[in-house]
C-alpha positions as CSV (number, residue, x, y, z in Angstrom):
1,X,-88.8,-38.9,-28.8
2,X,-86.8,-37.7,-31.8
3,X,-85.6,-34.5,-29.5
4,X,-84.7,-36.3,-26.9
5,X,-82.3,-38.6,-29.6
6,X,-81.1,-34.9,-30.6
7,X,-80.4,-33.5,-26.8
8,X,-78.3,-36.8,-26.2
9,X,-76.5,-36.9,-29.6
10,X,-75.7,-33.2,-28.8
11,X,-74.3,-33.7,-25.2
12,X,-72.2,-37.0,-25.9
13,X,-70.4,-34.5,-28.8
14,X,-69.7,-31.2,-25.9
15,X,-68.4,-34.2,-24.0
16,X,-66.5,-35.4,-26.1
17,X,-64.9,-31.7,-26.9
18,X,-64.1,-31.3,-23.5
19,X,-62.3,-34.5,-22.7
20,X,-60.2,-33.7,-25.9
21,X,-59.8,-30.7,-24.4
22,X,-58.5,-31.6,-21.2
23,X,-55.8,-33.8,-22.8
24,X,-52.1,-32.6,-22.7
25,X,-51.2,-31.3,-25.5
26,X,-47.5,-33.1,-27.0
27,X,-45.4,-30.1,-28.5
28,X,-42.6,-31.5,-30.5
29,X,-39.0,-29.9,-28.8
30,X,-37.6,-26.9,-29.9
31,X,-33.8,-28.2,-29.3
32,X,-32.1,-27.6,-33.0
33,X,-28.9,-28.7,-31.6
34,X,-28.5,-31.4,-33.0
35,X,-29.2,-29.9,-36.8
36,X,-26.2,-27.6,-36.1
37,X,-23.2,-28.3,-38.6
38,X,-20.1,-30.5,-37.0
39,X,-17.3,-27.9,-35.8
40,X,-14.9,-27.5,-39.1
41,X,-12.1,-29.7,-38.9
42,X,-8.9,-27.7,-39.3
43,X,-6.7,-30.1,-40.0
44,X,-4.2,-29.3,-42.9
45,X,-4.6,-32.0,-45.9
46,X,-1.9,-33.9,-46.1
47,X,-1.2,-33.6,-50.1
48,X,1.1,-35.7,-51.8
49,X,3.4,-34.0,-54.8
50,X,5.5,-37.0,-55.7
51,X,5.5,-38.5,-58.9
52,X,4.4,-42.0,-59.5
53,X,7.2,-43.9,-61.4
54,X,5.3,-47.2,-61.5
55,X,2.7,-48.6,-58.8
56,X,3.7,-51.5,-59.6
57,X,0.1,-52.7,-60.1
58,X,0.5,-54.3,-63.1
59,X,3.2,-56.4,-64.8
60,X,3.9,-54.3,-67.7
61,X,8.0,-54.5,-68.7
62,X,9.0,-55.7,-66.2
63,X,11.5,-58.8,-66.2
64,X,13.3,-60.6,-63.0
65,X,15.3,-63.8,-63.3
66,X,12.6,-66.6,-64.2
67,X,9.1,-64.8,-64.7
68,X,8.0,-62.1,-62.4
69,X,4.7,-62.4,-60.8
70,X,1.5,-60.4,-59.9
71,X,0.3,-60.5,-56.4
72,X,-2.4,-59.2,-54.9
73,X,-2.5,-59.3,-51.6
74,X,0.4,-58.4,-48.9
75,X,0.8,-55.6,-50.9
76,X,1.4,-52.3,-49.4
77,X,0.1,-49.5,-51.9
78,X,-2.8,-50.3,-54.9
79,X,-3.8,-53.2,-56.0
80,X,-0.7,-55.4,-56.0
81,X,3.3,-55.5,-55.8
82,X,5.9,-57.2,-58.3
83,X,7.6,-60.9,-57.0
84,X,10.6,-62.2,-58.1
85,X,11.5,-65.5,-56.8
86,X,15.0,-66.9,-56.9
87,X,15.0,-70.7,-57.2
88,X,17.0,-73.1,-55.1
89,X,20.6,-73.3,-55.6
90,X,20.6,-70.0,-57.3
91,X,22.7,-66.7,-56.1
92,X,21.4,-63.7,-58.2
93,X,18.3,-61.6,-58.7
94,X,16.8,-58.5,-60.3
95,X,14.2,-56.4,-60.6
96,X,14.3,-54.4,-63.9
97,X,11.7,-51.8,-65.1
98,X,11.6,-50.1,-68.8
99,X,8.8,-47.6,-69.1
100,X,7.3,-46.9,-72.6
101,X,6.8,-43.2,-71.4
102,X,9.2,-41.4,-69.6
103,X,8.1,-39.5,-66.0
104,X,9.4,-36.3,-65.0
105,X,9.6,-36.3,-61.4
106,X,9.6,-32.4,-61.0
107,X,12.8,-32.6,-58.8
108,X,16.4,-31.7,-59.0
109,X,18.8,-33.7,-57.7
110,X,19.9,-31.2,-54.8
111,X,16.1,-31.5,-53.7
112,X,14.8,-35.0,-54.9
113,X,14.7,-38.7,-53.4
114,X,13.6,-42.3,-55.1
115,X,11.1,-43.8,-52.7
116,X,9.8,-47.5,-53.1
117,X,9.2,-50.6,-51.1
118,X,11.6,-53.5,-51.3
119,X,10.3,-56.8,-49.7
120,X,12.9,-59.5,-48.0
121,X,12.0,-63.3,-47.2
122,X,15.4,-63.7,-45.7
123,X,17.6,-60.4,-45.7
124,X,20.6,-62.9,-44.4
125,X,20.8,-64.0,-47.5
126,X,22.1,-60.3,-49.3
127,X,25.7,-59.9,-50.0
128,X,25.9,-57.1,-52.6
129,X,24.2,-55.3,-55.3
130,X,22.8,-52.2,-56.9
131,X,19.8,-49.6,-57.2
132,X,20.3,-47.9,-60.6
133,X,18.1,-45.2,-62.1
134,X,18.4,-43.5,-65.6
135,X,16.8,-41.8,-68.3
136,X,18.2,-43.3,-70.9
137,X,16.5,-46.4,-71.1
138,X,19.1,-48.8,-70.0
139,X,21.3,-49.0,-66.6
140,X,24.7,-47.7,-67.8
141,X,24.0,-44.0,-69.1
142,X,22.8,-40.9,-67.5
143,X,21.8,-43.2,-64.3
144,X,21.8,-42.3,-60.5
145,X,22.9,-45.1,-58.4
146,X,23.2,-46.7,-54.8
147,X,25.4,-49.5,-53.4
148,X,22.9,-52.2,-52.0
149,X,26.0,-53.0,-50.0
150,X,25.4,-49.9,-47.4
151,X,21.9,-50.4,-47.4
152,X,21.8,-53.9,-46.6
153,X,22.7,-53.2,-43.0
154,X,19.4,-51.2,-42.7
155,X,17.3,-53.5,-44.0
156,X,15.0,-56.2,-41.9
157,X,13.6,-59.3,-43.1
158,X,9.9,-58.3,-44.7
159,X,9.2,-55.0,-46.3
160,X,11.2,-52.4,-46.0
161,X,10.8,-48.6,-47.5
162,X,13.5,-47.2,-49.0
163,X,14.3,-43.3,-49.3
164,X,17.4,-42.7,-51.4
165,X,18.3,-39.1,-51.6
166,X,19.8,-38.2,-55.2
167,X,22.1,-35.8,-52.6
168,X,23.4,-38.5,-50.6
169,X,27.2,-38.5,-50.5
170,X,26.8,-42.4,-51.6
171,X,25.0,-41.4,-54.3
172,X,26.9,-42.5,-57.7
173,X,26.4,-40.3,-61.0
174,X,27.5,-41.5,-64.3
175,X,30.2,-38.8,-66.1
176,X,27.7,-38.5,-68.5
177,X,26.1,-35.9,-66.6
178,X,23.6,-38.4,-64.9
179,X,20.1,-38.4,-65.4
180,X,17.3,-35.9,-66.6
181,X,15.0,-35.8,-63.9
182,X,12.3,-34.2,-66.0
183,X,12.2,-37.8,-68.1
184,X,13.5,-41.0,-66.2
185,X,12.6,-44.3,-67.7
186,X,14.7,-47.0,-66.2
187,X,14.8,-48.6,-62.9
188,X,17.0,-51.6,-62.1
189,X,17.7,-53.5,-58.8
190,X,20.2,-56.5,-58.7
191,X,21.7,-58.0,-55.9
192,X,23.6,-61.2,-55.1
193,X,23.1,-63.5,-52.0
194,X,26.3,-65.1,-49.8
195,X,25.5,-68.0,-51.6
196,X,23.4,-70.7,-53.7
197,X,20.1,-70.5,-51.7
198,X,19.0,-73.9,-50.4
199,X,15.7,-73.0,-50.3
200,X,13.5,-70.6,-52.6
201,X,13.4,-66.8,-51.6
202,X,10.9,-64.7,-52.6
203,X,11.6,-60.9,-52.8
204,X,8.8,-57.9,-53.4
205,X,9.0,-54.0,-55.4
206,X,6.0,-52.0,-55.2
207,X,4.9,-48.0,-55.0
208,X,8.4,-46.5,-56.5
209,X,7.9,-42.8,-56.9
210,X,9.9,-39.3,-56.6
211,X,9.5,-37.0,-54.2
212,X,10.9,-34.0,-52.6
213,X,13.1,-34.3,-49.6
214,X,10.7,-33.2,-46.5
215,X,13.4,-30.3,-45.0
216,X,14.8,-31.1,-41.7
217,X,13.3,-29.2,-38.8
218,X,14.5,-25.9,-38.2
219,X,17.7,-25.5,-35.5
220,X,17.3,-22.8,-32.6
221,X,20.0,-20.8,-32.1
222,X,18.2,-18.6,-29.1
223,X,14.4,-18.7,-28.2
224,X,15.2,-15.1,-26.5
225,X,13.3,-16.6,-23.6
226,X,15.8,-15.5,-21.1
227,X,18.1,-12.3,-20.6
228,X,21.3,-15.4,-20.1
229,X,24.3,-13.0,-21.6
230,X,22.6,-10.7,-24.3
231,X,23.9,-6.9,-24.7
232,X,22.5,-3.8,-25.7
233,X,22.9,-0.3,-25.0
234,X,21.4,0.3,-21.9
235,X,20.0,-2.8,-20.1
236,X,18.0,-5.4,-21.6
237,X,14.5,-6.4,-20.8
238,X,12.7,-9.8,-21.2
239,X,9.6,-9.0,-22.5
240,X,6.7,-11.4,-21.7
241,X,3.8,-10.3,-23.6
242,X,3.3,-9.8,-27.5
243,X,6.4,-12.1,-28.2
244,X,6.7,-14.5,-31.1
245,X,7.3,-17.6,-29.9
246,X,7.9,-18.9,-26.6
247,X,7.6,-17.6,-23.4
248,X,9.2,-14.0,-23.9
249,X,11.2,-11.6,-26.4
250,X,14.5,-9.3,-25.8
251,X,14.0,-6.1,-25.9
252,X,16.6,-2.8,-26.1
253,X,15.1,1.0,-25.3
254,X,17.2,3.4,-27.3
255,X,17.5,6.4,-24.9
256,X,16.4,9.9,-25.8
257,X,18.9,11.9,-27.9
258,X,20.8,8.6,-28.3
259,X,21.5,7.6,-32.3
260,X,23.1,3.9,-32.3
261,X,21.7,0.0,-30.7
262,X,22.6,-3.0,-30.8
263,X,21.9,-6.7,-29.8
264,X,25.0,-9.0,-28.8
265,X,24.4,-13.0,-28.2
266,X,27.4,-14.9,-27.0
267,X,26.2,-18.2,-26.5
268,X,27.5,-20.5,-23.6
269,X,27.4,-23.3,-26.2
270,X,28.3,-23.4,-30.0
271,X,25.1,-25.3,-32.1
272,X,25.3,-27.1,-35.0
273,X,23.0,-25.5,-38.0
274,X,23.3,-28.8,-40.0
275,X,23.1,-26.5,-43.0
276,X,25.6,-25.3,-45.5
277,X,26.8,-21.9,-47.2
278,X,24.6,-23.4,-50.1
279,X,21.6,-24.9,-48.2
280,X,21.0,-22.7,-45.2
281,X,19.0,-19.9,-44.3
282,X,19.1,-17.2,-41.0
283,X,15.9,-16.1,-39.7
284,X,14.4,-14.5,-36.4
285,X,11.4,-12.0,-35.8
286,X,12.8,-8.1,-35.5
287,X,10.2,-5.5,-33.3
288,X,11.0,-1.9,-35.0
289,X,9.0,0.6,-33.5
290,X,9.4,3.4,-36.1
291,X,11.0,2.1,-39.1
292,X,11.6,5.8,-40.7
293,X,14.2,6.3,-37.8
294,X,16.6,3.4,-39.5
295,X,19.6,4.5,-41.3
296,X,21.8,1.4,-41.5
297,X,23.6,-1.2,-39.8
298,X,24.9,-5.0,-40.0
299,X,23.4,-8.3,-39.0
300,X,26.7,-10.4,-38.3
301,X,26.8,-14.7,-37.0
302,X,29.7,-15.8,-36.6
303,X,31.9,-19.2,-35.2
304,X,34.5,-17.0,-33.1
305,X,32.8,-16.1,-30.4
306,X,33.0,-12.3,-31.8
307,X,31.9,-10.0,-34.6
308,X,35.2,-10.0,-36.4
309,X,36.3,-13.0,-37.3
310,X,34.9,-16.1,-38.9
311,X,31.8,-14.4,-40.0
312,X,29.3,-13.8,-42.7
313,X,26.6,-10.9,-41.9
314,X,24.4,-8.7,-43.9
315,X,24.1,-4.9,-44.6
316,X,20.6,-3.4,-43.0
317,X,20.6,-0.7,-45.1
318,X,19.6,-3.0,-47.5
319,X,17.3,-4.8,-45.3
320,X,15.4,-1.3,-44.0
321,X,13.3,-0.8,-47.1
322,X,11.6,-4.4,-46.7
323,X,10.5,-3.6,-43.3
324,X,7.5,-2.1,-41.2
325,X,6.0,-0.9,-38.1
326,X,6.5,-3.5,-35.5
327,X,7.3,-7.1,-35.8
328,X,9.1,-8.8,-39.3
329,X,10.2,-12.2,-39.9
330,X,14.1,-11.5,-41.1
331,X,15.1,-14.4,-43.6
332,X,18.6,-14.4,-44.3
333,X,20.0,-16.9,-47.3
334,X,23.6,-18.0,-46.4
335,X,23.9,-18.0,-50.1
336,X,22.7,-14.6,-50.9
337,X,25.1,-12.4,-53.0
338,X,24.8,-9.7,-50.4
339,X,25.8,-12.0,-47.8
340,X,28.9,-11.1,-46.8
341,X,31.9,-13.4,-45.7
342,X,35.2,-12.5,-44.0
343,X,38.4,-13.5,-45.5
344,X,39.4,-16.2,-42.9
345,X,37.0,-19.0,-44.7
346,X,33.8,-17.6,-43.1
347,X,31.9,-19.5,-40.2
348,X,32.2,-22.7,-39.1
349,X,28.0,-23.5,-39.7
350,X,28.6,-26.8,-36.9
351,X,29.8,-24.3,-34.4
352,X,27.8,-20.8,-34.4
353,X,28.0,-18.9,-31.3
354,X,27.9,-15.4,-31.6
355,X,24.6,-13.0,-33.2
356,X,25.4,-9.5,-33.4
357,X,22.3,-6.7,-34.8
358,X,23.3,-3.0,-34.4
359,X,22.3,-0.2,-36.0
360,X,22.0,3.6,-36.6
361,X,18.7,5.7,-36.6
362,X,18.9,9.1,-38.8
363,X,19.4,11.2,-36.1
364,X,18.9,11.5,-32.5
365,X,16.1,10.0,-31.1
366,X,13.6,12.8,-29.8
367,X,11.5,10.0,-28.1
368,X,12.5,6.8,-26.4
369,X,12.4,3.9,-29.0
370,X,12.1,0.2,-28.5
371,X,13.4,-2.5,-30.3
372,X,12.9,-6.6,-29.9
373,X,14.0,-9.6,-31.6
374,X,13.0,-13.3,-30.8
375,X,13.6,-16.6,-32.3
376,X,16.6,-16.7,-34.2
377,X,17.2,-20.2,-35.8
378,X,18.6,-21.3,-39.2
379,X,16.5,-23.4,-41.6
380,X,16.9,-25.3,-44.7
381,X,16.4,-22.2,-47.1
């Protein structure tokens, strides 16, 4: 009896293996997609350089007429903005701000702008006033200053962000020099309404900082994406591979045995750089297939529709040694002492319509050479 009790114990275990046996097996996936990394995001930071004058997140110095006031919502940078209400059957207002430490915004005023947010119940109700800016601690010595008068007209009722350039024409500079840039301390806004308000207004200053004007986007002169009337020596070719920018280049073969090419751009229309002898720059991309065959030559832009007159232009023997084997980026400064400007006042920058590159190579040419340029525009330098 107790063999029998053995036999069946034995068989319901052998059973029990095989039924486990049969079962499908669950195998967990293989798929390690989804522990891959995220593809790298490529987008440039956006970092900001200007320099906080005062965030305007806490009272501090500042004064208005009556008592200022903290408020912390509606604001549109930190934790609050600065109010200043004007009271009924009153006409005047101000917003004035004495640091105990001075800030150097790191700008000059060729390059920097004030930048803050002005808030308007009712911007009907401006006649006149004033946006001063100093660094001596009070608003009538070595201050910076706009008329509120030609600002008004830009202004809507609610916030409104204000960019002042320290180079705007309408910018007003006491004869002391104006103000040092590297340690401003005083901001001051006053304004006056058309009249005695008949019912309270409230106005708003938060997030004044410094920051350096954002250059203007650069002005094409030619994309080289079409032959239109370009010369060289020989007949010119519209390249469509390997250019650098665009659809195509211009390109000029210098001829076995030949020493001498050139580019010539007359344009059908005359283009405003928006720049200045002072501010502007030249620039366009210059294919040299052997550099050790250039001897010298001139880059010449001109307003005159020729190479003669109204000019400024650039010596290439000067230019020769900063170049290589294939494409460079040429940047030209308007301003550079090299730069040179004929006698008749120069070009007219609002009306450039003529680009003329020629040069000589050190000898005649015992294999055919090419040349390209593409791109030519002037920037802000």
């Amino acid at each position: 009896m107790k063999f029998i009790k053995i036999m069946m114990a034995c068989t319901i275990f052998v059973i029990a293996l095989t039924v486990i046996s049969c079962q499908k097996v669950q195998y967990k996936s293989r798929d390690t997609s989804s522990l891959k990394p995220p593809p790298v995001d490529t987008t440039k930071p956006i970092i900001d350089t200007s320099a906080v004058f005062d965030n305007c997140d806490a009272l501090g110095a500042w004064q208005v007429v009556g008592a200022p006031a903290e408020v912390t919502t509606g604001q549109k940078e930190g934790k609050g903005f600065i109010q200043a209400t004007l009271a009924t059957g009153q006409n005047f207002e101000q917003f004035i701000d004495a640091l105990p430490t001075p800030v150097n915004t790191k700008v000059t005023l060729s390059t920097g702008e004030l930048k803050f947010w002005f808030y308007v119940q009712d911007v009907t109700q401006l006649a006149s006033g004033q946006i001063q800016f100093s660094s001596s601690g009070t608003p009538d010595n070595n201050r910076i200053g706009w008329d509120l008068s030609k600002i008004i007209d830009t202004l809507h009722t609610g916030w409104n962000f204000l960019q002042l350039k320290f180079s705007d024409p309408g910018a007003e500079i006491t004869g002391d020099g104006g103000p040092d840039l590297t340690k401003m301390n005083f901001f001051k806004l006053f304004f006056s309404t058309t009249g005695n308000v008949t019912a309270a207004q409230n106005y708003g200053i938060d997030d004044i900082r410094v920051a350096v004007v954002p250059p203007p986007p650069p002005v094409e002169i030619d994309n080289c994406d079409a032959l239109n009337a370009w010369q060289v020596v020989g007949s010119p070719t519209l390249v469509t591979t390997g250019q650098k920018e665009g659809k195509a280049y211009i390109q000029a073969t210098l001829a076995v045995g030949q020493s001498f090419e050139q580019f010539i751009d007359a344009l059908p229309a005359p283009v405003n750089t928006t720049q200045t002898i002072a501010t502007g720059q030249f620039q366009f991309w210059f294919y040299v297939q052997d550099v050790s065959q250039l001897k010298d030559g001139q880059i010449q832009f001109s307003s005159s529709g020729g190479p003669d007159n109204n000019r400024i232009g650039w010596d290439l023997t000067t230019i020769i040694p900063t170049l290589k084997n294939g494409w460079n980026h040429v940047q030209l400064k308007f301003s550079d002492p090299g730069a040179e400007i004929t006698g008749d006042g120069g070009p007219d920058l609002t009306k450039m319509n003529f680009i003329k590159i020629f040069f000589d190579t050190t000898g005649n040419v015992t294999t055919a050479q090419n040349y390209g340029v593409d791109d030519f525009e002037v920037v802000a330098k």
